[in-house]
C-alpha positions, 0 to 999 in steps of 0.5 A: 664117286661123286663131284668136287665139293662146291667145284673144288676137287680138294676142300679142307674144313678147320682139319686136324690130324692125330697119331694115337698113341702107341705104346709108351709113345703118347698122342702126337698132334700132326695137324690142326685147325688146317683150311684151305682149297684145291681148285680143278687143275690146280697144282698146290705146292706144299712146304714146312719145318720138319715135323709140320705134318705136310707128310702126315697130310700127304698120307690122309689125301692119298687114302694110302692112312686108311690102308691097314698096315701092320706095324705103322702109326696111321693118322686118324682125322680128329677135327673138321673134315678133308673133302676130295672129289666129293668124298668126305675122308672122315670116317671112310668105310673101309669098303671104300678105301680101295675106289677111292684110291682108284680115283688118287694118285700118290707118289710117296716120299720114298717111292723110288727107294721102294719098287718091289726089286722082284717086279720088272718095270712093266709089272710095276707100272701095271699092278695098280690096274691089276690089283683093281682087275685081275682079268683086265685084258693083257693086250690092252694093259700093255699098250697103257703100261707102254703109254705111260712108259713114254709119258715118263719120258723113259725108252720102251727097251725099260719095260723088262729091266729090274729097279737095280737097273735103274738109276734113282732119277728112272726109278722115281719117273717109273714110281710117277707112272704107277701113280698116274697109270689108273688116269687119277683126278687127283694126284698127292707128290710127296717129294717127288724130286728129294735125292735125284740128280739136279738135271733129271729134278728139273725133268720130273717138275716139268713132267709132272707140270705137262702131264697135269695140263694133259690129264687135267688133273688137281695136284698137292706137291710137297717139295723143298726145292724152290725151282720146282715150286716156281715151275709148278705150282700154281699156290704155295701152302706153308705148314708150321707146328702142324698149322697153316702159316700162309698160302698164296702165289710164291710172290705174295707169301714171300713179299710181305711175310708175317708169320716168323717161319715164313720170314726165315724161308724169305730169308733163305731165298734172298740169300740164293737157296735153291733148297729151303730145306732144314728150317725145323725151328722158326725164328723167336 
């Protein structure tokens, strides 16, 4: 693939996102008007009301929106443009949908909940490679699928075991090394804490922390929990209604905040929310 546009391997350019509509269901806009950018290394933390289309944006970035699936809306790209590694995403080929995927890790919001049952952990963490060569060479997929196995922080004894064995924290730390096992320049996290124990949480934001210095790689990290957000990332972006709310370091959204959903999160955290969860509507 080509470059980062400009220098940034994450540009966004007056973005808006669309659901078609299906069936009764009318168009429903996710995104509108959204510009910002990624720098090299950057990790962006992401947070919003529900329904602010932070998921929805997940989804495009990780390519995982131009994947035909059956019986599930995808967001097409409506307005302006969205620029990764130099790829612009607005009307991809679909001959290039699984290259430029090679090149984006992505942690879905339920990724743990769904490793396939049927694979062992070893499977898991290697299909991504696989599915890019069937003939990849089997010495050398394990010792990358080990590799990454330790990077999680999780005991080679694991590689044999099934998803039932494991607890939600090892499942969502196997579902993180299949996303980063093709070395991704990029990776989107779309709640890759929610439902996992408070210890283990405060372990995968200080995973993914160590393995961006390590591989170098940009980030977008959509997560509610405000620890996670203080020991990642680098910008915050808030989304509201589908529009940008306000980005900057945490200290300068929350300092000064203008915008009334983002004085209802300031609110929150003055009030000691680990969790600024649950604020669908902004206040009047």
């Amino acid at each position: 693939m080509r470059g980062a546009a400009h220098g940034y391997p994450i540009v966004l350019s007056d973005l808006s996102l669309e659901y078609p509509p299906r069936g009764a269901s009318p168009a429903h806009v996710a995104l509108h008007g959204l510009t910002l950018q990624v720098a090299p290394g950057e990790v962006l933390g992401v947070l919003g009301s529900a329904g602010s289309g932070k998921s929805t944006l997940a989804k495009v970035l990780s390519g995982a929106a131009f994947e035909p699936r059956s019986n599930e809306a995808r967001p097409v790209i409506t307005g302006g443009q969205a620029t990764v590694l130099g790829q612009p995403l607005r009307g991809l080929p679909k001959r290039k949908v699984a290259e430029y995927r090679f090149h984006v890790g992505y942690l879905p919001q339920d990724a743990a909940s769904t490793l396939p049952p049927d694979h062992s952990v070893a499977e898991i963490i290697g299909e991504p490679i696989l599915e890019r060569d069937r003939r990849y060479n089997a010495r050398a997929l394990a010792t990358r699928v080990a590799t990454m196995l330790d990077g999680v922080r999780l005991p080679l004894g694991m590689l044999e075991k099934y998803p039932y064995e494991l607890s939600g924290g090892q499942r969502q730390r196997v579902a993180l090394a299949r996303a980063l096992v093709l070395g991704p320049s990029v990776l989107i996290a779309d709640e890759p804490t929610a439902g996992i124990d408070l210890t283990v949480r405060d372990a995968v934001a200080q995973l993914i922390a160590e393995l961006g210095e390590r591989h170098a790689f940009s980030a977008v990290l959509i997560t509610h929990d405000l620890p996670v957000l203080r020991s990642v990332a680098d910008r915050i972006a808030v989304l509201d209604r589908g529009e940008l709310a306000a980005i900057g370091t945490i200290e300068e959204v929350f300092q000064d905040p203008h915008h009334p959903y983002v004085q209802a999160l300031a609110g929150a955290l003055d009030g000691g929310h680990a969790i600024i969860d649950d604020l669908a509507e902004p206040l009047a």
